[in-house]
N, C-alpha and C positions, 0 to 999 in steps of 0.2 A: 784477414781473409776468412769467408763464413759462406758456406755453400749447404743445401740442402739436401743429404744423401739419406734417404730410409734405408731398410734391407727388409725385402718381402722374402719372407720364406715357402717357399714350395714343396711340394713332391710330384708338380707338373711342369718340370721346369721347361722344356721343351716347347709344351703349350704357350707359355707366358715370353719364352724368347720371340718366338712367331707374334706375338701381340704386339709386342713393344718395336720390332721391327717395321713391323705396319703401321704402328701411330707416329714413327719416323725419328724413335731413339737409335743408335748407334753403339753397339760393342766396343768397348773397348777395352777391355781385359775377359779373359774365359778361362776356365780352367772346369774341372770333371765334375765340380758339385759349385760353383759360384762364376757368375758374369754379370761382370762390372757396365753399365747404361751409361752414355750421357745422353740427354736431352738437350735440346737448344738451350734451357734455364735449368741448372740442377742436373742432380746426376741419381741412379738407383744402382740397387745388387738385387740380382737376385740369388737365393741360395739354395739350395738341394736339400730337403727333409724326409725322411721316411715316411710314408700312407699309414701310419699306424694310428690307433684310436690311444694311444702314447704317447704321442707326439701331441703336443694343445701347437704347436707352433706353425703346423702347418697350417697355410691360407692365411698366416697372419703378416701382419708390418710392423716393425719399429722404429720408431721416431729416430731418427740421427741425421747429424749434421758433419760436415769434414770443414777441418781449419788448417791454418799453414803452417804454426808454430807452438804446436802443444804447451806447451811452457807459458809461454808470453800469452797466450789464448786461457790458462787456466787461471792466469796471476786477474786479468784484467777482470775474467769474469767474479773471480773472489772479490776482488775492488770496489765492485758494484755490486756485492751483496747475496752472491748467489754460490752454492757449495759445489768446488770445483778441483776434482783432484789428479795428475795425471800416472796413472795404474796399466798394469798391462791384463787382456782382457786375450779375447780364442785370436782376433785380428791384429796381434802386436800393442803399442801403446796409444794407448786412445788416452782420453780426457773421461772423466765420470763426473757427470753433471747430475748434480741432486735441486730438485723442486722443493718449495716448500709443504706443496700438498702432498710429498711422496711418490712423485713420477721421477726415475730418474733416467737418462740415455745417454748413450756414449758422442763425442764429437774424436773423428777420428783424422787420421793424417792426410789430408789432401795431396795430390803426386801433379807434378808440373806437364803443361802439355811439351810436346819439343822443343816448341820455341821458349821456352824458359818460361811461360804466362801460368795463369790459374786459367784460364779459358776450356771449356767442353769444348768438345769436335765442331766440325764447319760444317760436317755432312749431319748432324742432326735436325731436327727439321726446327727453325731457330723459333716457332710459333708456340711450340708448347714446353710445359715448364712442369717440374715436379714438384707437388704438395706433400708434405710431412704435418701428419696431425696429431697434436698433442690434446685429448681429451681429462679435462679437470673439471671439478665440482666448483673451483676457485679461479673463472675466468681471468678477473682483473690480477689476480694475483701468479698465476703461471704465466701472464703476457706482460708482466715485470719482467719475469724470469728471464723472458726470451730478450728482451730489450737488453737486458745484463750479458748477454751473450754477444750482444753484436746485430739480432737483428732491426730491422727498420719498419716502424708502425705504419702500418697501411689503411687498414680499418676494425673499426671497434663497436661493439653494442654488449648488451647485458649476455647475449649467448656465444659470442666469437669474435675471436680478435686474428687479424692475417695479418703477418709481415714481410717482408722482402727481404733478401739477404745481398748483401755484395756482389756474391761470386754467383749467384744463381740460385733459382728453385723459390719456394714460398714455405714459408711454417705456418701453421696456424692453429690455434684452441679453439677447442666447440667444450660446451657443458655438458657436462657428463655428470653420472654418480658415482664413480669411483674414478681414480687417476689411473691412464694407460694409454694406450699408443693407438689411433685411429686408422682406420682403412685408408688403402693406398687410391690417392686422386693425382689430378692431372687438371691443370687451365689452358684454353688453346687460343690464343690472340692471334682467329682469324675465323675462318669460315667455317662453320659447324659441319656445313653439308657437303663440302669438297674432302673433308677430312673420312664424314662417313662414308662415301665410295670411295675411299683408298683400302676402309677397313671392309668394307664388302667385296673388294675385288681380291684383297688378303684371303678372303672366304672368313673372316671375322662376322659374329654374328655382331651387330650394332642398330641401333635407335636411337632415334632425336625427339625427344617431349619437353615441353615447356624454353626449350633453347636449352637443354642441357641434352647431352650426349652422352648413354647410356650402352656402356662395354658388355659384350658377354665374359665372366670373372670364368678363366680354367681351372679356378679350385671349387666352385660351384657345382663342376662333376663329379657326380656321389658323394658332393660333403654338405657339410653345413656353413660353408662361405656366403656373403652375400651373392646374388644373383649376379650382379652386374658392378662395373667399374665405373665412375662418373665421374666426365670432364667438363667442365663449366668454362663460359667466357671468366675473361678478368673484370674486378668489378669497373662499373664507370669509372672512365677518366685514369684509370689507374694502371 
């Protein structure tokens, strides 16, 4: 089991519930500082930070994925090459997956829907899928990493490698200069422009350029976030 779960951290959290509600993710866990997304493909958190110039965390994401059986999920990864330990961490016992280039993220405990499945909700809108991006200097060599992990090679060039996981959601490396976790994205396998008047009617600010789908980002307000969120079709055929 291998599903892709980031956790974006806020201090607008409120803001970003409203977004994700509107591009037709679904709640399903809440609590006073974290709620738990699922997306049709993939699942997010978001989490509660202080507006402090203290805080480097707010407006950021990190890379994480949930598995079924911590144990058997860290053996197999070790097997195949990749440094994998199961530790307990602020969220209970996750997995600590270490890169060779020095990125490392947690894969944390995946929870069953009711009916006993790995399945995300039925009410989420099953068209878009959550991205988790691992930025490395050592493309070929962090999209080993991920292979080691479980996920499935989608596509590959000199600057980015995407893959698909089992249970939902996409991983993928872009090149970077130093190893770390990339902005929080989104793919929508379907209609760019029915999507943006659901985000316009939300009162979301949004725009469509080039065929890609460009979000107004709530950490954008009075900080130094990027501007905007960007949801992309899936590549052909894929």
């Amino acid at each position: 089991m291998l599903r892709a779960r980031p956790i974006h951290f806020t201090s607008r959290l409120e803001p970003w519930v409203e977004l994700l509600e509107a591009l037709g993710l679904v709640a399903t866990s809440e609590a006073r500082d974290r709620v738990e997304f699922d997306a049709g493909s993939g699942r997010l958190a978001l989490l509660r930070v202080s507006h402090q110039q203290s805080e480097p965390r707010d407006g950021s994401t990190a890379f994480g994925v949930e598995v079924g059986v911590l144990e058997e999920f860290a053996r197999r990864t070790r097997d195949d090459g990749t440094r994998a330990t199961v530790t307990e961490s602020a969220q209970g016992e996750t997995v600590h997956v270490i890169g060779r280039d020095g990125f490392s993220f947690f894969a944390g405990q995946a929870q069953r829907a009711p009916d006993g499945s790995w399945a995300t909700s039925d009410k989420a809108d099953p068209a878009l899928a959550v991205v988790a991006t691992w930025v490395s200097p050592d493309v070929d060599g962090s999209a080993r990493e991920l292979a080691n992990i479980g996920a499935r090679p989608r596509t590959a060039d000199d600057e980015s490698a995407t893959f698909t996981t089992k249970n939902g959601g996409i991983l993928q490396v872009i090149h970077g200069t130093a190893p770390e976790s990339g902005d929080l994205a989104f793919e929508y396998d379907g209609g760019l422009e029915p999507l943006l008047e659901r985000l316009h009617e939300g009162g979301i600010d949004a725009r469509i350029d080039d065929d890609v789908l460009y979000v107004a980002n709530p950490d954008a307000v009075g900080g130094s976030a990027p501007a905007s969120m960007v949801i992309r079709k899936p590549a052909p055929g894929k």
